[in-house]
N, C-alpha and C positions, 0 to 999 in steps of 0.2 A: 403480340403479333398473331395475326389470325393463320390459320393452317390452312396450305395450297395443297392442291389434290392434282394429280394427275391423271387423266384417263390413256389408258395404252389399248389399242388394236392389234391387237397381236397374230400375227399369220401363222398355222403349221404347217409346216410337211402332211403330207395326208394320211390320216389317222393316226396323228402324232398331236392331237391337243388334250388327251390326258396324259399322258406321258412331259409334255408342256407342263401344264397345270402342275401337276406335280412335282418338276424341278422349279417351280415358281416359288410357290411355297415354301419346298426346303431348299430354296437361298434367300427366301426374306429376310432370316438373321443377319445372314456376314453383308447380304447386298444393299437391303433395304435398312435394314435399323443401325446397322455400322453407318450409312450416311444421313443417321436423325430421322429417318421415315417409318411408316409400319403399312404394310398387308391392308388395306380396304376391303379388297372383296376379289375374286375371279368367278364368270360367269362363262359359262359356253351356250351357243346358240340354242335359240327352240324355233324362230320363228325371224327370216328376215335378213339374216346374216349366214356368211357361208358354215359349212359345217364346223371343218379344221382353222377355225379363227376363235379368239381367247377376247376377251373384254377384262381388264384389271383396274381400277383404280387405286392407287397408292396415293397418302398422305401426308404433308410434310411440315416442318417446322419453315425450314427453306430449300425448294425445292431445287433437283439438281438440273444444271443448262440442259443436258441433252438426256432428256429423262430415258430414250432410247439407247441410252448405254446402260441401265440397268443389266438388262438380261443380253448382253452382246455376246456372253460366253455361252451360253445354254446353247443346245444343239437343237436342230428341228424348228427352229425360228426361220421364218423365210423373209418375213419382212414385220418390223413393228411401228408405226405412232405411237405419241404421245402428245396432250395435248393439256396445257395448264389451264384448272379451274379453281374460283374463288366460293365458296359456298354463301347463299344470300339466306332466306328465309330458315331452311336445313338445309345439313345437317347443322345441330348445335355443338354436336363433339367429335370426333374423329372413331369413336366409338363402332366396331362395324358391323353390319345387318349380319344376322345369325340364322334367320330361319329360312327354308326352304322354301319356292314358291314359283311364283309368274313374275317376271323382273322388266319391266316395259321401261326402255330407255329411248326415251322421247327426246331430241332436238328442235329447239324453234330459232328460227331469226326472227328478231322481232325489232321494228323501227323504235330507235332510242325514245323519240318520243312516244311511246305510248308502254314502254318499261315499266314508267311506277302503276300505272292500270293493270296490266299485266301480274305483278306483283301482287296488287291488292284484291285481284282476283282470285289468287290463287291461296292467298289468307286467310279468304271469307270460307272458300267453299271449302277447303281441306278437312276439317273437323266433322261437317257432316257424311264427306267421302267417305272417310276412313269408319266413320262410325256405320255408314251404311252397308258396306260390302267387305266389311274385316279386312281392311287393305289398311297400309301404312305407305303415307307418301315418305320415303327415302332421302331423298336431295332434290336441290334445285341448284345446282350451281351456276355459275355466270362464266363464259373461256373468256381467258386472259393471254394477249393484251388487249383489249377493249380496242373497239370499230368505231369512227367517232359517227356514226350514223346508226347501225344497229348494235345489236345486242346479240352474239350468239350464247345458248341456253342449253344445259343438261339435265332435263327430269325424270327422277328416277322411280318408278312406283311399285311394290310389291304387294301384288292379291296372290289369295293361297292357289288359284290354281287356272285356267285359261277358262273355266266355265265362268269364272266370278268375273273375269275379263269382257266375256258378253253381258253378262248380267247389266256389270257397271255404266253399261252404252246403251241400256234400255230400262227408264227411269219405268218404276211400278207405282208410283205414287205422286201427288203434288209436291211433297219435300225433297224427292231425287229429282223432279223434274227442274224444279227452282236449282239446285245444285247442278245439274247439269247445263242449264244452262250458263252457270255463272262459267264451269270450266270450258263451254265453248265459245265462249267470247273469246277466250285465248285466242283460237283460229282464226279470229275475224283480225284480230291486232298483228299476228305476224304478219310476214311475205311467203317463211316458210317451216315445214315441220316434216318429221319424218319419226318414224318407231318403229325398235325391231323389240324382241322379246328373246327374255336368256333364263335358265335359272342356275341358282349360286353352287358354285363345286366348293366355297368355303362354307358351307350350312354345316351348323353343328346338331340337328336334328335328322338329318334324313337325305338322303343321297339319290339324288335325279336318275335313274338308268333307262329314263326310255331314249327311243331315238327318235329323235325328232325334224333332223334335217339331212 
């Protein structure tokens, strides 16, 4: 059985999302792993998204109906989604991102038919990406239940820091330029796409404190 992943939008009270975050955290045992799931990742905004809002994705063997009961007892929640994804290309494991960075969480709608291109877009070019600007694409997951028309998409990518962010969008050679354009063929195949940027308050190397929003 492959692992479902849940993405949650988590609203706070104002200036209550680390205080959030960290009752997140210390109830992942009783809440999240008491129901067969583990802790993914919590991100707070840098770029895009309001300040006091949480980004978490949880993982699951099978995921629960109303993933927004998770955290229904934690205080300073104002409002949460959640919304069920299936992982396609990455991730391979439930395994969860550890280091610090620039966390660009891309959305596309993309017409069903032109998914497998899409896909095999994002296959070819990955490898040189990630080789060229010290980035690691994250995830690609697919929301579930499937649209019998399009395809909505979650991509997740981490460069070490919002300069490499520019860097990445401005190819210095023939070999990024060839890559770049394979990743923006994406844009021509959806209808639509959106990105905000977060970085991870679960990093085991180093702790985000600027202010960014």
């Amino acid at each position: 059985m492959s692992t479902v992943y849940l993405h949650h939008r988590i609203h706070c009270a104002p200036r209550a999302w680390k205080t959030v975050a960290e009752r997140i955290i210390g109830a992942s045992a009783s809440t999240i792993e008491a129901g067969g799931g583990s802790l993914y990742g919590i991100w707070r905004s840098q770029i895009g998204r309001p300040r006091d809002e949480l980004t978490a994705i949880t993982a699951w063997r099978a995921a629960p109906a109303d993933g927004t009961a998770l955290f229904v007892k934690l205080t300073d929640i104002t409002r949460h989604t959640a919304v069920a994804m299936t992982p396609t290309l990455r991730p391979a494991s439930a395994e969860p991102p550890r280091r610090q960075g620039n966390y660009a969480f891309r959305w596309f709608t993309t017409p069903t038919r032109h998914w497998p291109e899409f896909l095999d877009l994002c296959a070819a070019a990955w490898p040189d990406f990630e080789a060229a600007y010290d980035s690691q694409i994250v995830g690609l997951w697919r929301v579930t239940p499937d649209d019998a028309d399009t395809v909505r998409s979650l991509l997740v990518t981490r460069r070490p820091d919002l300069a490499m962010w520019e860097r990445s969008k401005l190819p210095a050679n023939d070999a990024e330029a060839e890559t770049r354009r394979a990743l923006s063929r994406r844009y021509d195949l959806c209808d639509d796409t959106v990105v905000s940027t977060s970085t991870l308050i679960t990093a085991l190397d180093r702790e985000d404190t600027a202010r960014w929003t």
